[in-house]
C-alpha positions as CSV (number, residue, x, y, z in Angstrom):
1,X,114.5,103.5,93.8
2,X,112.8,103.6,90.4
3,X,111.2,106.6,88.8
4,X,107.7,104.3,89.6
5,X,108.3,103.6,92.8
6,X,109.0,106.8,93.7
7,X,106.0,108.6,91.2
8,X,103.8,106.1,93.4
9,X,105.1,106.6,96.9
10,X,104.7,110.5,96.0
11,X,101.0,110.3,94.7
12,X,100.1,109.0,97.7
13,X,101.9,111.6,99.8
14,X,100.7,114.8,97.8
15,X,97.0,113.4,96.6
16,X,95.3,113.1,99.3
17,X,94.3,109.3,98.7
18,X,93.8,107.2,101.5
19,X,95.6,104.0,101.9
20,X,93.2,100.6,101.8
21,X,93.9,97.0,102.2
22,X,93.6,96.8,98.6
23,X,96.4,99.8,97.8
24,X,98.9,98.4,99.9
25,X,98.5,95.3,98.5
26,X,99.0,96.5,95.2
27,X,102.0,98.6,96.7
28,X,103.7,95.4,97.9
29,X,102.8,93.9,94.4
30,X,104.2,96.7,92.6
31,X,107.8,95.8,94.5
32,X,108.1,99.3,96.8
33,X,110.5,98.0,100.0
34,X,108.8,97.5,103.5
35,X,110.4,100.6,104.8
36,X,108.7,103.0,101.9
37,X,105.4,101.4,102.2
38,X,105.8,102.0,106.3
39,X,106.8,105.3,105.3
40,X,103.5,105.9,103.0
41,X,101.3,104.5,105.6
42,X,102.8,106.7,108.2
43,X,102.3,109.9,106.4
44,X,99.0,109.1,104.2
45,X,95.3,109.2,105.7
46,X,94.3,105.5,105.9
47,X,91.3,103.5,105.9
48,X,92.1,99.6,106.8
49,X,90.0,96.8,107.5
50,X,91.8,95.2,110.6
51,X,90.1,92.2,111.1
52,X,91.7,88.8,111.9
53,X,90.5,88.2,108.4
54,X,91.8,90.4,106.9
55,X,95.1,90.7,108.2
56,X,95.0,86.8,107.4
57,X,94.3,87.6,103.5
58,X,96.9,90.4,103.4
59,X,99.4,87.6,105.4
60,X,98.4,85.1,102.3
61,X,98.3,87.7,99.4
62,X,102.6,88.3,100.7
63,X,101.9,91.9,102.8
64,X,105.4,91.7,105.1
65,X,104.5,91.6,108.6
66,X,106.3,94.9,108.9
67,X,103.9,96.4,106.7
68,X,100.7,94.6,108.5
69,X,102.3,95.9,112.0
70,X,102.4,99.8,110.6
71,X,98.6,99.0,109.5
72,X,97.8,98.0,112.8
73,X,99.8,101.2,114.5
């Protein structure tokens, strides 16, 4: 894993942030493997919209279905 992925899998372990549509998104952009973002999501106070919508946009934007099934957990 690279010093990135792992600074950004860390912030939002030890920040306090809470997870969005839009930050995992922008996790899966950033290249982190489906089993670290499940991990981040698992451990990290979220806040998704789980609408057929938008689990249709994340679908379209390339969020694995892993990920969208965590979300969904």
């Amino acid at each position: 894993m690279t010093l990135l992925k792992l600074m950004i899998s860390l912030s939002f372990m030890f920040n306090g942030d809470v997870l969005t549509n839009q930050s995992v998104k922008e996790l899966v952009e950033k290249g982190l493997s489906e089993n670290l973002i499940v991990a981040i999501i698992a451990n990290t106070e979220t806040n998704f919209n789980t609408s057929v919508d938008a689990i249709l946009k994340l679908q379209e934007e390339g969020v694995p279905d892993k990920v969208l099934e965590a979300m969904l957990d």
